[in-house]
N, C-alpha and C positions, 0 to 999 in steps of 0.2 A: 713214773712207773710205780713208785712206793705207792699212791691214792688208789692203783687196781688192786692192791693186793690190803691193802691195813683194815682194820674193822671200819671207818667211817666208808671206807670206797665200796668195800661189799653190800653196805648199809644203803647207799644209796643207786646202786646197782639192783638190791632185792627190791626196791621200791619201784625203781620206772621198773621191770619185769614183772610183779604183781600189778602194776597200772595198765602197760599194756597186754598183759596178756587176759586182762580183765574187759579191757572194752574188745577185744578181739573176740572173747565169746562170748561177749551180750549183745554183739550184734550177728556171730552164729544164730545165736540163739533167734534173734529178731526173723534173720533169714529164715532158718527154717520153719519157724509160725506162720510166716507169711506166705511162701511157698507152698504148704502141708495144704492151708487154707485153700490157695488156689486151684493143687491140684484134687483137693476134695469137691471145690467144683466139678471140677472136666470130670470128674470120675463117678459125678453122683447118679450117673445111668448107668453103672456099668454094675453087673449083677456082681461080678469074679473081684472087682474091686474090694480088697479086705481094707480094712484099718491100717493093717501093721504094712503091707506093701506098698499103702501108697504113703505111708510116713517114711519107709528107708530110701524111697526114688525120691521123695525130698530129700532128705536128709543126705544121699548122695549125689544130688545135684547143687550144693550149698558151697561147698570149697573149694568151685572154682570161681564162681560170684566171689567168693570171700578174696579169693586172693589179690583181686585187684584192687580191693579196700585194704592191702595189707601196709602202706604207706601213712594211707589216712589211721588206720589203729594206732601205728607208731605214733605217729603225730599227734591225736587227743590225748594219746596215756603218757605222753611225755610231759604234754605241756599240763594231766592232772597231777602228775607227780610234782611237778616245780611248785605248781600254784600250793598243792597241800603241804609240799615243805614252807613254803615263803609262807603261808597262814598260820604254821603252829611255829612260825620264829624260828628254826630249824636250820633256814641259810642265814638269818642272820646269825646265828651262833659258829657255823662253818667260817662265816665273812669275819666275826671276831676274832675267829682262833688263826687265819692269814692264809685260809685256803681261797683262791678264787675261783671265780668262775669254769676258767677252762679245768680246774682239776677237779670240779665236784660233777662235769657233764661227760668225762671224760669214760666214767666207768658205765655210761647209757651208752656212749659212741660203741663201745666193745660190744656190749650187749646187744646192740641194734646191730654192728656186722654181723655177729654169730646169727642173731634172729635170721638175718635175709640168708645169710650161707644155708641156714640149716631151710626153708622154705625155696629157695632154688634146688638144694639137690636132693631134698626129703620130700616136702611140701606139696610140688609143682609135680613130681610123678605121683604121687599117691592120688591129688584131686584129678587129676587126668584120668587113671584107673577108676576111681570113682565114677566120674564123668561117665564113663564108656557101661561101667555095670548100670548107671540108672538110663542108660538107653534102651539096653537089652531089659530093664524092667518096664521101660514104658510100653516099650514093644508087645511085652506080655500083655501089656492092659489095655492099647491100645491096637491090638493087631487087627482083629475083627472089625474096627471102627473107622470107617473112610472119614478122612478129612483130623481123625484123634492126634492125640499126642502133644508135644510144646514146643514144634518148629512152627517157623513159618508157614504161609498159606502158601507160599511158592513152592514149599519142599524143595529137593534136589533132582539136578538136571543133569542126565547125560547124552550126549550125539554119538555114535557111531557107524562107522560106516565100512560094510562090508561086500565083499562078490555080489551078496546076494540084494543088496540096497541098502538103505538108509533105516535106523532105528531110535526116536526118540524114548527116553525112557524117563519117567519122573516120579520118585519116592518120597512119602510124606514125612518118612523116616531113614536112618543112616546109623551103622554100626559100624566097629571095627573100620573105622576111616571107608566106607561105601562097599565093603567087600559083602556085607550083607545089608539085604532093602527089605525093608515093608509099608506096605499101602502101596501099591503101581500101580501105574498107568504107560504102557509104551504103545506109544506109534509107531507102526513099521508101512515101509515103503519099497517099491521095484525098484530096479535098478536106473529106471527113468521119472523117478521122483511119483510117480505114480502111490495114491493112499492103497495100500493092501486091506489092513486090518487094527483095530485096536483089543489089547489084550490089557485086561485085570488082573493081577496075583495079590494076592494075600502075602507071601515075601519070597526074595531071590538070593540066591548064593552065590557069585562068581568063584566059577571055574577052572580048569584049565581050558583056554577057547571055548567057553561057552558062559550063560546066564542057566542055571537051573530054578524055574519057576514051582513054586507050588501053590493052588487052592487057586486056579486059572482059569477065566472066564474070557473067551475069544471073539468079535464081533467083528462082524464084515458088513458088507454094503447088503448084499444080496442074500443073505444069509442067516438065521436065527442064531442066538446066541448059543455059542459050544462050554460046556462046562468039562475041565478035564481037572485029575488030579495035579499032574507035573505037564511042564511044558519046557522046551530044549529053544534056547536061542545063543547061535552061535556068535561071536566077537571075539575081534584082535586085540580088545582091551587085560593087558597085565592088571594083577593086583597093583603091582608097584606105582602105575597111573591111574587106578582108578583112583588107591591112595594117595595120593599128592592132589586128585581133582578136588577128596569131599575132603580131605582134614585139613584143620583152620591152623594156624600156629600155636594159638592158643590151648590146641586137645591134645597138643604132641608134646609129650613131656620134655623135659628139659635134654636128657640122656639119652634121646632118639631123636633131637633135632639137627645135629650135625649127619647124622644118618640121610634126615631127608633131605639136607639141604644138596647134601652129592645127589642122590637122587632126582631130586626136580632138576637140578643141571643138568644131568644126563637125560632128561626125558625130555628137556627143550619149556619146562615152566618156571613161570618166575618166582624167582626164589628170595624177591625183596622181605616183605612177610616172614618167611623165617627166620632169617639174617636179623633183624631187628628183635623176632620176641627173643633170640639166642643170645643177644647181646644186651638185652633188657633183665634177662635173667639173671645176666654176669653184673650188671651193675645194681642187680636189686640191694646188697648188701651195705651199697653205699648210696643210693638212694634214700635206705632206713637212715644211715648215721647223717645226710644232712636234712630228714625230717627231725630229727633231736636235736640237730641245729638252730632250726626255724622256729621248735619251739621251745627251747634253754631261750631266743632270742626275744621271744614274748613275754614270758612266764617266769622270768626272774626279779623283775620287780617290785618290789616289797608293799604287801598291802596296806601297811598306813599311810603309802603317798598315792594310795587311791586309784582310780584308772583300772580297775580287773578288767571290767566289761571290754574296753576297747581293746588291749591287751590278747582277749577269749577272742574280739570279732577279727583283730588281724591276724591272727595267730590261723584261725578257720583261711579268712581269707588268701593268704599266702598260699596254705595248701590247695586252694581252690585255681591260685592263680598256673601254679606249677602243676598240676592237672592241666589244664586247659593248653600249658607249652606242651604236657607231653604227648597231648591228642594231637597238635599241630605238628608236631615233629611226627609222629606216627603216621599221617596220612600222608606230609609231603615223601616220607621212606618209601612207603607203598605204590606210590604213586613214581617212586625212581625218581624223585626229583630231589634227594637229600641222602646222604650216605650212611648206612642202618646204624654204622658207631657212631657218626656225628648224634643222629637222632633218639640213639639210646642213652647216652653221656651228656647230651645237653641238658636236660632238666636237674639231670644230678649234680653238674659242676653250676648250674644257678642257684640252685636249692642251697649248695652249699656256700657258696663265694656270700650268698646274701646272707645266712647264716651267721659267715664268721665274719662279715666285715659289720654288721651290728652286734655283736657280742664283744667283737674288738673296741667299737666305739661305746660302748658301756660301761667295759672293765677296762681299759687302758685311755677314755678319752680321745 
């Protein structure tokens, strides 16, 4: 407890903290040049497209990208921070004075829980907010432009089905978890599956019982195209279902997940998917502290016995591999074939078990 609080503990606490929170915005950074770039493509037709709007719908669609590399920043900046002490002699002088290992990683492990605490219940609702404003800006830039925007070519899909028949509806865009659309296309149908008519809007707002359309282009079989301003299409579709249709786990912040997760219960949807990102976000914290694990286990070996390189390539590798368990525990959750805490907790009780039991055989042989 005395190495969290003494000048050497703080000392090397300030260090992993300026490492990682250094690679943590150079590759902000990285993202949002690349993204800026991109969407200054898609947007190079577009008259209304400014400079500065379509750098903050980057720059507010960047921190939720970022978050899932928030393990891997822990993980570079930890294992820069060792390598840069082990190269300026720095542990060895800790190793002289009869500190070891586990008390000089001790004050990163601190560090890296607070990191993830604070990124679970800071973090993860602000990029979600963010998220949701650079929708509504794409929208802006994108609204007039069939086929615009940075979903999928599928966009989103809804069925329902009323007194009146059947109503496919599909938007190339999605706000506010699906309560608002733009770019549509719905199919409607009689009550004997029979095609009525297909309708265009420009975007829709759900109602109470209803879709309000605006900027509506109507076509039939037999019929010329009708152009109207609003158009009224009735549905038994709740926000609360529509909600639980279009939002991913991933957009519903941390502090509104147990919210939906009673809700999709109550509405008869599966609710594997949030269960998992809810329980993923509870063990982010310690996911960080056995990424400082993985790389204290690398990155403590002293540069004049040589080996950096391989050291840098298992050090990458590890974290590569524990990715890849946590994408496999993800799908089987998803998929109901794995139990969302087993599948959240497992990569982190590997990460870490592998961790300490090579740092054990390091410093105690």
């Amino acid at each position: 407890m005395s190495m969290l609080t003494n000048t050497l503990g703080r000392y090397f606490a300030g260090r992993f903290m300026v490492a990682a929170l250094g690679v943590f915005v150079s590759i902000f950074l990285l993202l949002v040049l690349v993204d800026y770039i991109e969407m200054v493509r898609r947007t190079s037709g577009l008259a209304s497209a400014s400079a500065l709007v379509v750098a903050e719908t980057s720059l507010f669609r960047v921190p939720q990208l970022l978050e899932k590399l928030t393990p891997f920043c822990v993980l570079i900046g930890a294992m820069t921070c060792y390598l840069a002490l082990s190269r300026q002699l720095e542990l060895v002088v800790a190793r002289a004075a009869g500190v070891s290992a586990w008390q000089f990683i001790s004050p990163a492990l601190v560090c890296a829980i607070v990191l993830g605490a604070l990124a679970t219940t800071v973090y993860n609702p602000l990029s979600a907010n963010l998220r949701e404003l650079s929708k509504r800006m794409e929208a802006g830039l994108f609204g007039g432009v069939s086929g615009g925007g940075l979903q999928d070519a599928s966009g989103f899909w809804i069925n329902q089905v009323t007194d009146d028949g059947q109503a496919i509806i599909n938007a190339a865009r999605s706000e506010q978890q699906g309560v608002r659309l733009t770019g549509l296309t719905v199919f409607t149908f009689d009550p004997h599956s029979k095609f009525k008519e297909r309708i265009e809007a420009r975007e829709a707002a759900l109602e109470e019982g209803r879709w309000l359309f605006k900027g509506v282009r109507r076509f039939t079989l037999d019929n010329p195209p009708v152009e109207q301003e609003t158009f009224v299409l009735p549905t038994s579709l709740t926000p609360a279902q529509v909600q639980n249709s279009f939002s991913t786990p991933e957009t519903v912040s941390f502090w509104q997940l147990p919210g939906y997760i009673r809700s999709s219960e109550s509405s008869g949807f599966a609710t594997a998917g949030y269960r998992l990102q809810y329980h993923k976000l509870i063990a982010q914290p310690f996911l960080l502290a056995a990424m400082v694990m993985l790389a204290a286990s690398v990155s403590l070996r002293f540069f004049r016995f040589g080996g950096v390189q391989k050291m840098v390539l298992s050090g990458v590798g590890s974290g590569f591999l524990l990715y890849v368990l946590s994408k496999v525990t993800e799908d089987l959750s998803k998929a109901e074939l794995m139990n969302p805490i087993a599948a959240a907790w497992l990569p982190v009780c590997v990460g870490s078990l592998t961790g300490f039991l090579v740092l054990l055989h390091q410093e105690d042989g």
